[in-house]
N, C-alpha and C positions, 0 to 999 in steps of 0.2 A: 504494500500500500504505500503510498508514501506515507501515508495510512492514515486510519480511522481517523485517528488524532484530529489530522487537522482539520476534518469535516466537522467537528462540531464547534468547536471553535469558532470553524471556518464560516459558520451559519450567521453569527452575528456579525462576524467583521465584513461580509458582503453587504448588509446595509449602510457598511458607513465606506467600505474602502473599494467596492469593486463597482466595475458596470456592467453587472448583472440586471438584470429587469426581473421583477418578481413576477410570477404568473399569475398574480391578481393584477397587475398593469396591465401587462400584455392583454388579459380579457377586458380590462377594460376600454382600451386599447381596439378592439372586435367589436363591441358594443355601441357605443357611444358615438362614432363618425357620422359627420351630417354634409355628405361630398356632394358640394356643386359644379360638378366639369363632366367631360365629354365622356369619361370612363362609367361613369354613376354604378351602371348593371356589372359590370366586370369587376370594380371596386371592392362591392358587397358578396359578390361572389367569392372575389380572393380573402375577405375577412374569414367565411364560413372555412374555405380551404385551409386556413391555418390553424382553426380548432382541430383538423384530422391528423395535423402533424402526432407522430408518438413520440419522436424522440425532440431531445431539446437543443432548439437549430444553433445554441450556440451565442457569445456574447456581442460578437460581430454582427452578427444576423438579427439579435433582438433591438440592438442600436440604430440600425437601419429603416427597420419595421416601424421603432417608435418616431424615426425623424421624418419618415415618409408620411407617416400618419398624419403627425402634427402640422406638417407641410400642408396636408392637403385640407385638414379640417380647420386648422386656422390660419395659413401660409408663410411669410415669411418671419423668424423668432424674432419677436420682438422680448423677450424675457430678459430679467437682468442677469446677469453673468452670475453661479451660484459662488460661494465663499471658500475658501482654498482647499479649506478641510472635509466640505461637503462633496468628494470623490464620486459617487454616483448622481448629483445632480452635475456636476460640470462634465461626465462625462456622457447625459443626456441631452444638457444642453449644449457642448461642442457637434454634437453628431446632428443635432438638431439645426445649428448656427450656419454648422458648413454647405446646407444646402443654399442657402443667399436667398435668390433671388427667383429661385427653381416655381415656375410655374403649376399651378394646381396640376394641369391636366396632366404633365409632365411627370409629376412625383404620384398621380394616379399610376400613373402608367408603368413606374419606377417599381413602384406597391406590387402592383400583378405581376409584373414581372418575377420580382424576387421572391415571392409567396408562393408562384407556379414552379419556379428551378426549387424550390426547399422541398417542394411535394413529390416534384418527380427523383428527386434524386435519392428522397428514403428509398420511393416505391421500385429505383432500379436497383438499392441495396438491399431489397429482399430476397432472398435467395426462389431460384428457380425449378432446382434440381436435387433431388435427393428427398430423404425423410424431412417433413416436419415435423416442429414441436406441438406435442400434445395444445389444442386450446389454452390450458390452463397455464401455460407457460409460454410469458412474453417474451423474457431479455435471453431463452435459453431453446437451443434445437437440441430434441431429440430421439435417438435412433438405436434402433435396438434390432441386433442382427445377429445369428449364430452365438447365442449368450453372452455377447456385449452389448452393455448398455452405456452408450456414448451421447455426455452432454457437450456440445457444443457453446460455449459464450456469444451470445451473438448480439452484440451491438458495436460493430464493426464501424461506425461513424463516430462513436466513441471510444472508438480503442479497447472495446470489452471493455469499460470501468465498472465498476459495481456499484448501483445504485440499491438503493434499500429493499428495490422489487429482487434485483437478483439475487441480493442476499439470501433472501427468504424463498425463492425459487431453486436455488441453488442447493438450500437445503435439503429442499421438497423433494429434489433429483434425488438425492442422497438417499433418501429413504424411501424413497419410490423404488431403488434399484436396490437395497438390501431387501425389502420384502418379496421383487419380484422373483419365483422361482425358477424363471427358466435364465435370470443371470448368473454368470458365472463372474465376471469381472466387470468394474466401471470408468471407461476413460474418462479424462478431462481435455480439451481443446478448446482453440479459441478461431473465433471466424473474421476473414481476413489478415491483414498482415501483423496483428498485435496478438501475443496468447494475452495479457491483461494488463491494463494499465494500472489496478489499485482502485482504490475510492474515486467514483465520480465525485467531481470539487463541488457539484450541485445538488447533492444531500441536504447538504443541512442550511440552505438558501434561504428560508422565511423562518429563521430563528430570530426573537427580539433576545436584548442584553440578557435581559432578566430571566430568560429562558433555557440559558446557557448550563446550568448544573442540572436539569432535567435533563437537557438534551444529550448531556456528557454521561448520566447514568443508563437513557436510556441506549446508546450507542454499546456500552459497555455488555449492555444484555446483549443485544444485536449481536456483536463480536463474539461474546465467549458462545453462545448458541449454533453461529457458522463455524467455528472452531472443533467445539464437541462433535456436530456431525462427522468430522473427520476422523476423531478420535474414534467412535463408535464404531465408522464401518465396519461390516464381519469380512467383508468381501475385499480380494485385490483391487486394488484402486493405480491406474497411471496414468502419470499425466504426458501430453503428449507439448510440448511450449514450442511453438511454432514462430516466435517472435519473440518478442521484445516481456520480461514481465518483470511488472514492479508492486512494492509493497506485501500485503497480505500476499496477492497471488505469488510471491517468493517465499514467504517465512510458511506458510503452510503444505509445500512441498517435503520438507521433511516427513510429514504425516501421508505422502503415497506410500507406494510398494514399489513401484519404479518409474522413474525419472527418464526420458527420453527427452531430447531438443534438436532442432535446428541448428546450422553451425551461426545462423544469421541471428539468434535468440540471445538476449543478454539480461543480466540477471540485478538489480536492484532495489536496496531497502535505505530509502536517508531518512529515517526518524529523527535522528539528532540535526539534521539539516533544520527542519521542520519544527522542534522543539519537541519533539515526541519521541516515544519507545516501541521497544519490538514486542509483536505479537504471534499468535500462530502458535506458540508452542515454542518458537525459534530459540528464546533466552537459552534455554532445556537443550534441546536437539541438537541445534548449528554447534556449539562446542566438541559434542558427544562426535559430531559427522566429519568436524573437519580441523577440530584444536582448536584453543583461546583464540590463540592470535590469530587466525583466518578468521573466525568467526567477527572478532572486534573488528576488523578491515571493513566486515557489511554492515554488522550492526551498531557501532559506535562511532564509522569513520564513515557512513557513507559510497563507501567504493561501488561500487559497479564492475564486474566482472562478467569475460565470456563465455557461451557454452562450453569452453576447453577448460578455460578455468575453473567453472562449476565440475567438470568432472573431477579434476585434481582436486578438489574441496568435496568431493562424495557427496556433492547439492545433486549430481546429472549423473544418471547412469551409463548413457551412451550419446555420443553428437553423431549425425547423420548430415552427410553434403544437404542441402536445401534444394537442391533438383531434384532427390529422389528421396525425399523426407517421406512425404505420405506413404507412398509406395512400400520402402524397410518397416514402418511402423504397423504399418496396417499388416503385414502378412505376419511378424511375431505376436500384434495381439489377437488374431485369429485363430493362431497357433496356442497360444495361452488359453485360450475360450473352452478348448478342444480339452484339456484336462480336467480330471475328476472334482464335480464343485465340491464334496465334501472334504474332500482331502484339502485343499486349496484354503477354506475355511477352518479347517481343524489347524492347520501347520497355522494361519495367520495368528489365530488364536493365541498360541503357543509362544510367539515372537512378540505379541502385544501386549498379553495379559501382565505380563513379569512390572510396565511400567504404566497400564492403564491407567491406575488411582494417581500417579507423578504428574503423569501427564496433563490429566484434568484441574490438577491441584495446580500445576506450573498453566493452566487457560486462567483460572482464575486470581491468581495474582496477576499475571499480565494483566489483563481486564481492570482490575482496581489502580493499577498503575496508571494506564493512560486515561482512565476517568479524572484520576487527576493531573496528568497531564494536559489533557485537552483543557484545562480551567487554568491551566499555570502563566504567570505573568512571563516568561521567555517563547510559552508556544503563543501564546497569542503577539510578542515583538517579530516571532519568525514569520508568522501570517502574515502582519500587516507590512512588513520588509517585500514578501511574495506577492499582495497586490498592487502593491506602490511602482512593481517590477509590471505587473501586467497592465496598468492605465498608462506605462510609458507604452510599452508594444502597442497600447491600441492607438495610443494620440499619433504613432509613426504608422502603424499600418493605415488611421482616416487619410495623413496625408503622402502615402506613397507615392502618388503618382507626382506631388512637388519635389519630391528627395531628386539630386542631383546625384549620381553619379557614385562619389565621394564626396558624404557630408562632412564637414568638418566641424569642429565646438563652435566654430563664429557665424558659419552659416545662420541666418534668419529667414524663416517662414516669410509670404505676405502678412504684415498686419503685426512682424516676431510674437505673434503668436503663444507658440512649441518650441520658440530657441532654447529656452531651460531645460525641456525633456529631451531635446535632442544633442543636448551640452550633458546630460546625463550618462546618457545611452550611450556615446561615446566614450564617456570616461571609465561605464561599466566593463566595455567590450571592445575588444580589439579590433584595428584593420578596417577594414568592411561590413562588421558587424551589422550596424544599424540596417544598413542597405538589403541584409538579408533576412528582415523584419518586414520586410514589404510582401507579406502575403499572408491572407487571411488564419489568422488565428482566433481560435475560442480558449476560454479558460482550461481546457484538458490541454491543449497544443502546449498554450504557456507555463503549466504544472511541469510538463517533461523537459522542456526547451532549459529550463532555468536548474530541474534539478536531474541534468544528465551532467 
């Protein structure tokens, strides 16, 4: 994860430090337009199309939506500039301000546009082929074949993050596929080029201040409950990491039976980046897997290490070229499938039971830890460090298309503007940095960009 931590945290400091739009705006936002131009019927159409979105289009995209809106229902910002420290209004009303002079029908037009690419583009990321996921399961595909039961991650727009539905679906897999009897073993994968990116950073979005020690316990259940299922399984469990994983989806890798990766697959846990701590069981395990000091490397320093390296660290059982990843994977755990479920069962028993009671005992101290971590005055200085990094990316990515070439610190905007964030962003990052900020990021994009 980069983990749980700082989604609750993370809840409140979005109202003051991010430019996030809460999805009581955005509806209200749908509701409320009273469009006088040439679009009117197309308008109101593209409003309705945005309540079908399921997934959420993103911090770019909600900036957009609210400046076009405003554009068209009351037209050029006439509002006063919001105050320094009011981070989500200046960054409504910069996105709002930079349309100028943008004609109604125009920013009608701007509206359907961008409302129609947002809908087509879920509807081309749904998969076309193969097993689907049961109804009851949104954020997860799954497919069960020759006594594997393979859950797929599937919010492939979001990098696989786990949001609060997959926690709890993810669970549900879990014990769907220990009760069923015709499984013998349960993969894990992830759909498209990510196996999991950790916590969606839009968990815990509409948390007010005061809400923050509820939210913090109630995360703590959330966690150690995704935790325990792992603990519990009876069944061989492998995971197959096809990309890239960070957070929780690394610390609870310890709790498979085998570890398979990508050679393109890279492994990640910065809680101390973050202000937080490890979970999964990891404190426990990652020692036991790989020594002190490998272990401190991930979980104290940060590090990031490759499929090769996680083999040397007994995190990956095996790295496979990425050409023919699926291919080796799939015909050994078909081959796995293919032996005796009780025995399979009985042996895991046997390997687990010795540290069951440890284990669970080491979920719930972890869990009581980052509940208060997530309340701690350094996690909540490393968050608000982490958005203060993301309102710069977005004030460069509104105005990319003004960046020259090679911005320099002296460089001034029209109007200097963004000369101070872009005299930032310069002094953060080297070379050409800035310049390779010019393309559409949402707050997942900027979570990995800053803590790779």
């Amino acid at each position: 994860m980069a983990s749980f931590m700082g989604r609750f945290r993370l809840s409140s400091l979005i109202t003051r430090c991010s430019p996030f739009l809460q999805q009581s705006q955005l509806k209200s936002l749908r509701l409320t337009a009273c469009p006088m131009g040439a679009y009117d019927a197309e308008f109101e159409e593209a409003k309705k199309r945005l309540n079908t979105l399921k997934e959420d289009p993103g911090n770019e995209n909600k900036l957009k939506i609210y400046a076009l809106f405003k554009q068209v229902t009351v037209g050029k910002c006439n509002a006063p500039k919001p105050g320094v420290m009011d981070f989500v209004g200046k960054a409504k009303w910069q996105a709002w301000s930079s349309l100028g002079d943008l004609k109604q029908d125009e920013a009608q037009k701007q509206y359907i546009s961008l409302v129609n690419s947002l809908v087509k583009a879920e509807t081309k990321d749904q998969p076309t082929t193969g097993s689907r996921s049961q109804e009851k399961f949104k954020t997860l595909l799954i497919h069960r074949d020759g006594g594997v039961y393979k859950i797929t991650l599937n919010r492939p727009q979001k990098k696989n993050a786990i949001d609060f539905q997959m926690y709890e679906e993810w669970g549900q897999a879990l014990k769907e596929a220990s009760d069923d009897k015709t499984c013998t073993l349960a993969v894990v994968t992830g759909a498209g080029d990510y196996y999991c990116s950790g916590n969606d950073l839009g968990n815990f979005a509409n948390v007010p201040p005061d809400g923050i020690k509820a939210m913090a316990e109630k995360g703590g259940e959330i966690l150690k409950k995704f935790v325990a299922a792992f603990i519990d399984f009876p069944k061989p469990i492998i995971a197959l990491v096809n990309g890239p994983a960070v957070g929780v989806s690394v610390t609870v890798l310890g709790l498979f039976d085998i570890v398979y990766a990508t050679d393109k697959a890279t492994f990640h846990t910065p809680f101390s980046q973050l202000g937080q701590s490890p979970e999964g069981c990891s404190s426990y395990i990652f020692p036991r897997l790989m020594g002190s000091a490998k272990a401190s490397e991930l979980l104290l320093f940060n590090r990031k290490i490759t499929a090769a390296q996680a083999v040397e660290r007994n995190l990956v059982t095996e790295v496979f070229p990425d050409s023919n990843f699926q291919k080796e994977v799939d015909t050994r755990v078909k081959q796995y499938a293919q032996l005796p479920k009780q025995s399979l069962q009985k042996s895991k028993i046997l390997i687990r039971d010795a540290n069951i009671a440890k284990l669970h005992q080491v979920n719930e101290e972890e869990c009581k830890v980052l509940v208060e971590r997530w309340q701690s005055e350094d996690c909540m200085n490393a968050i608000m460090n982490f958005f203060q990094i993301i309102i710069l990316i977005r004030i460069i990515n509104e105005l990319r298309t003004s960046l020259p070439p090679n911005p320099t610190p002296n460089f001034t905007f029209k109007e200097g503007s963004f000369c101070e964030g872009v005299k930032r962003l310069n002094s953060m990052f080297p070379g050409n940095a800035v310049r390779s900020f010019a393309v559409s990021f949402d707050m997942q994009d900027a979570y990995h960009y800053i803590t790779s």
